[in-house]
C-alpha positions in Angstrom: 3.4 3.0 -10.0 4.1 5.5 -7.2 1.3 6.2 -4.6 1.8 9.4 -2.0 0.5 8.9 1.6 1.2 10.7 4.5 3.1 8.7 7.6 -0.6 8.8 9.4 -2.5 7.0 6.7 -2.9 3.6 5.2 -4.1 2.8 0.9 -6.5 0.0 -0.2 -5.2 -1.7 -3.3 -6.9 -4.0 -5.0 -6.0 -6.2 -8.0 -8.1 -6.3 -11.5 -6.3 -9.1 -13.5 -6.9 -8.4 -17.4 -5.8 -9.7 -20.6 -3.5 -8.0 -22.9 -6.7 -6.8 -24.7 -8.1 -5.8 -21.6 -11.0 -8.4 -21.2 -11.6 -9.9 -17.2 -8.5 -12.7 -16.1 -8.3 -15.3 -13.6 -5.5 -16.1 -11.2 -4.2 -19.2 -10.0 -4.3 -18.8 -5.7 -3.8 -15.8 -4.0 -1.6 -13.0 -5.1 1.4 -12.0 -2.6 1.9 -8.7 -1.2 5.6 -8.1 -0.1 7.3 -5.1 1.2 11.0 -5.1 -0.4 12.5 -2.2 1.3 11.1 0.5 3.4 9.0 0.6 6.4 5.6 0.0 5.1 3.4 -2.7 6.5 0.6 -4.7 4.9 -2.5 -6.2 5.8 -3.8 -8.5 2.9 -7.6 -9.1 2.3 -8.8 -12.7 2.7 -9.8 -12.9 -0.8 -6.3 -12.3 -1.9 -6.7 -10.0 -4.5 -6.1 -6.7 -2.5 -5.1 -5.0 0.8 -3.9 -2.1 2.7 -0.3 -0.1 2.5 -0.1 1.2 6.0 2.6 4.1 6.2 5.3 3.2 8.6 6.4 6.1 10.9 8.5 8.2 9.6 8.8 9.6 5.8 10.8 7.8 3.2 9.8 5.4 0.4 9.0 1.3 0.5 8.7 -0.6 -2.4 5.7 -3.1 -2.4 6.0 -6.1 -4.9 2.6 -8.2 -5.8 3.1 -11.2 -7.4 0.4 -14.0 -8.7 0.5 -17.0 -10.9 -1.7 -16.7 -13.9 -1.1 -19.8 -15.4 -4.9 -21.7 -14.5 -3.5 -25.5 -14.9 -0.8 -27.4 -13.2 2.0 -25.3 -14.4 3.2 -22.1 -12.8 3.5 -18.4 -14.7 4.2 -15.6 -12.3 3.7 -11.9 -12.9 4.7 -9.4 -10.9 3.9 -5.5 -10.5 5.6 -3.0 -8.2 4.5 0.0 -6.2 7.1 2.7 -5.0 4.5 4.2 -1.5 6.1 7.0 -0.9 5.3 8.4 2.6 5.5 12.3 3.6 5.4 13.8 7.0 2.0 15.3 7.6 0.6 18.7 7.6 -0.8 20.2 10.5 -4.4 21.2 10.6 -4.4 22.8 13.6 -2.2 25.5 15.9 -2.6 23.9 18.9 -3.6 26.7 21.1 -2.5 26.8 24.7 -3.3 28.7 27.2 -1.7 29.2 30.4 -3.2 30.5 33.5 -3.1 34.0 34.4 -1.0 35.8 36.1 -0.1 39.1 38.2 0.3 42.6 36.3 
């Protein structure tokens, strides 16, 4: 999954587990949130099941992995998902008038 921000914003995510027939799943914990390359940053919720992609500085892509066990007794089954953020310099929404002071004829 790609998601396009621009280097001065940040992206809630947050994590619906399903079954392969679409009905409501549980996980076993927290997920993990994990930037694998790039400059992005992340700020997990306390629940565990989402957070933010904050932009790093400059533009370029970082790949976010999520990972979670799903298996609901002792054992562990981990799943993992991927998210290319790809981050774009941003547009400006203003000319920035100045004006200097005035001078002679």
């Amino acid at each position: 999954m790609d998601i396009t921000i621009t280097s001065e914003q940040k992206v809630h995510i947050k994590l619906n587990p399903v079954t392969a027939t679409g009905k409501p799943a549980s996980l076993d914990g927290v997920a993990t949130f994990e930037v694998t390359s790039g400059d992005a940053t992340i700020e997990a919720d306390a629940d565990g099941l989402g957070a933010f992609l904050i932009s790093g500085d400059a533009a370029g892509t970082s790949v976010v992995a999520i990972s979670a066990d799903v298996d609901l007794s002792d054992g562990v089954s981990t799943i993992t998902e991927s998210i290319n953020l790809v981050v774009t310099d941003p547009l400006a929404s203003s000319l920035g008038l100045i004006v200097d002071a005035p001078v002679s004829k």
